[in-house]
C-alpha positions, 0 to 999 in steps of 0.5 A: 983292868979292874983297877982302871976300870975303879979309877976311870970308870963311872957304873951307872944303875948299879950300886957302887958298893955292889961292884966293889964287892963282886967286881965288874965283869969285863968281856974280851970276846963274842961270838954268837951267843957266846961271851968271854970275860978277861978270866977266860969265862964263857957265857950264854948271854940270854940277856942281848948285851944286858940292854936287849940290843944285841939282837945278832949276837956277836962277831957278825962280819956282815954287818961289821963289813958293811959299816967299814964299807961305809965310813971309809966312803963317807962316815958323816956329813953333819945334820939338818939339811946334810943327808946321805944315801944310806939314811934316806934309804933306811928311813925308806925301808923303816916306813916299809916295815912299819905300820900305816900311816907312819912314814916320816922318820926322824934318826937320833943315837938312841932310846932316850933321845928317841923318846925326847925327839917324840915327846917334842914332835907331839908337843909342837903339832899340838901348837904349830898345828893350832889343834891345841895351843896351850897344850903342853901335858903328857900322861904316862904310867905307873912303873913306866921306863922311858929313858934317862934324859930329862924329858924322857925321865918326866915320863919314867915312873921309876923312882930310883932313877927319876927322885934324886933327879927331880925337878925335872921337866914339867907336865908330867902326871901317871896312870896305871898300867897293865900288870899280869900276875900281881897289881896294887888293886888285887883285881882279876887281870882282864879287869884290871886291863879294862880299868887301866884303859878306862883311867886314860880317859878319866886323867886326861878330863881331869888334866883338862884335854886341851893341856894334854899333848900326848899319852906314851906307853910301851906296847910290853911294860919293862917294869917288873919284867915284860908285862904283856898288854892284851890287844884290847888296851891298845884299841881303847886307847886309839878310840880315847886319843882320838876322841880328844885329840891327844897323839899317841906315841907309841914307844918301841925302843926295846920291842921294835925290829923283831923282839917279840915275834913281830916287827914291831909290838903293836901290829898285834893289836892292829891299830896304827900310833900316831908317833913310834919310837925305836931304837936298840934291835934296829942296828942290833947294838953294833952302832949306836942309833934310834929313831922316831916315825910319824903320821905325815899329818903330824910331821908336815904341820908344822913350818919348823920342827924346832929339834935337833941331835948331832949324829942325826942320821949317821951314815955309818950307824945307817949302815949297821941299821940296813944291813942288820934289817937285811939279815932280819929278813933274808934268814925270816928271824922275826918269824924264827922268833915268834915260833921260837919264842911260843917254844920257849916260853911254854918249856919254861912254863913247864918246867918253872911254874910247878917250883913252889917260889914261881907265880907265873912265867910270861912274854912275848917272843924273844922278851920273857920274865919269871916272876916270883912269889913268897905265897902262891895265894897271896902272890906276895912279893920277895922283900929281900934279894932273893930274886937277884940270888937266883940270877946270880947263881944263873950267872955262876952256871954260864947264863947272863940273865937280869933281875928285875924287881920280882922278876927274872927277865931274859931276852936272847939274841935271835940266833938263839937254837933251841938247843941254847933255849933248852940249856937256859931252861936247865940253868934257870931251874937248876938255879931256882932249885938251889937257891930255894933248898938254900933259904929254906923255901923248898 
């Protein structure tokens, strides 16, 4: 199948010449945490599908008896006006579970198109609502990863994918955003926390708050691996959006639906978005689906929401989603990952931190990065791939985890034991050892 896969196939995100060389790995099973590849293989997939989806593991027949179910008595019946019972009684359910005063769920197939659906919803109640009639900016943050359509991208900061893309959507200007071992200022991290916060306002007078439209964020950056954000960024926002009438969007499509201990990320600062984004957990990859929720003030403003996505609400997808969230709550896994996650985190604290190329292990629930240093005192960064040959060597040993500019990151399916936990540990130190003796940096 690999030369099919070379003839047929375009691999995204990943150089060409990368895979040429080592090869794609094709999987042929799943079950649980565990994933087999065409030579027979096993792994611990540490990274939930790659894309921290896969928040079940593999071969859950419930969820797979539920959608069969639900195509065979009715698969789709289009979009706008067309609705069906499992959707309506899924975005019900996502407005039960989501913080108040979101209710107004809007379904789309995924992340990006989350993002895009959001980026739009803000801009049309800033004009249909008269609030703000020329507004039409959105302010994002340095590093930031939105998604890969074109109006999301105008919010992604990464340049790898946003460059050779450009000219893109118009509108679009960065502030910093929260790192917690290392940022370009080489401040204290709580102080650096306070002055990114302090920037939102700051970008939105110098744009002019009557242009912008929204701010986005996610509740734990992904660039450069889970940066955590400390409550009080996200209380300082909510003043500063509020005090220029800028709405807030609040993207959750990699931390909604459990990923870091709680439903949704930003319950931990205890203030409430003006529009959420969310999408991968929510189905625990077994359908593809995404979504927006919003205040009804927003949603109802407008005569007209002026958008619109094929597979809006798809029943079979909807089925997935319901019967995923179902799980979630009757076996308490949002819970299982929040202790569990404090038990994770603290082993690979442990276990990581002392080795003499590790800066600082840090996450949020199932959500984690090692981030590592060339010198502990500077905190300097590997400028070569060094990184990515740890990773590779996990890999080599039976564990899928992902390197991401100076991190390791690893996000488990929710059904991980803890006995997984402690192997993964054992691996990642393993791989660390290994590979610093080899480079001479033990």
């Amino acid at each position: 199948m690999t030369a099919e896969a070379f003839d047929h196939m375009i691999f995204p995100l990943i150089p060409y010449a990368d895979v040429k060389e080592h090869g794609p790995r094709i999987f042929v099973e799943g079950e649980g945490l565990r994933l087999i590849d065409a030579n027979g293989k096993t792994y611990l997939d540490m990274m939930s599908s790659h894309t921290r989806a896969n928040a079940l593991g593999y071969g859950n027949e419930e969820i797979a008896a539920s959608v069969y179910e639900q195509l065979r008595n009715l698969h789709y019946v289009g979009t706008v006006a067309n609705l069906t019972e499992p959707a309506i009684e899924l975005a019900t359910k996502i407005a039960s579970l989501a913080p108040e005063p979101l209710e107004r769920v809007l379904f789309v197939s995924g992340g990006s198109e989350a993002v895009e659906s959001a980026i739009k919803l803000a801009k049309q109640y800033q004009i249909g609502s008269g609030n703000k009639p020329r507004a039409y900016k959105v302010i994002s943050r340095w590093n930031a990863y939105h998604g890969a359509t074109m109006g999301a991208m105008g919010a992604t900061d990464w340049l790898g994918i946003r460059h050779i893309n450009e000219p893109g959507a118009v509108g679009y200007s960065f502030i910093p955003g929260p790192m917690n071992y290392r940022n370009p200022f080489g401040m204290e991290t709580g102080a650096y926390m306070a002055f990114c916060a302090e920037y939102l306002e700051q970008q939105i007078l110098h744009e002019g708050p009557e242009l912008v439209a929204a701010f986005i964020a996610e509740p734990v950056m992904q660039a450069n691996g889970v940066q955590v954000t400390p409550p009080s960024y996200f209380q300082r926002v909510r003043e500063i959006c509020d005090k220029y009438g800028v709405v807030w969007i609040d993207d959750e499509v990699i931390t909604g639906f459990g990923r870091t201990g709680n439903w949704f990320a930003i319950e931990r600062p205890g203030v409430a978005p003006d529009i959420m984004t969310f999408a991968k957990a929510l189905t625990a990859g077994y359908m593809p689906m995404g979504g927006i929720i919003a205040r009804p003030e927003i949603a109802d403003s407008m005569p007209i929401f002026r958008h619109v996505h094929t597979f809006s609400g798809h029943a079979g997808a909807a089925a997935a989603a319901s019967a995923a969230i179902r799980i979630m709550e009757r076996d308490r896994l949002v819970e299982k990952v929040r202790t569990d996650g404090v038990y994770f985190l603290n082993a690979l604290t442990r276990e990581l931190e002392p080795l003499p190329i590790v800066g600082e292990v840090r996450g949020a629930g199932f959500w984690v990065a090692i981030d590592f240093t060339s010198d502990k005192r500077s905190k300097a960064a590997f400028s070569d791939d060094t990184v990515k040959a740890v990773a590779a060597r996990m890999a080599e040993d039976g564990v899928l985890a992902s390197a991401i500019g100076t991190a390791i990151e690893m996000a488990p399916p929710y059904v991980a034991t803890r006995s997984d936990l402690d192997h993964t540990v054992e691996v990642a130190a393993r791989a660390i050892r290994e590979i610093s003796k080899e480079r001479g940096l033990a």
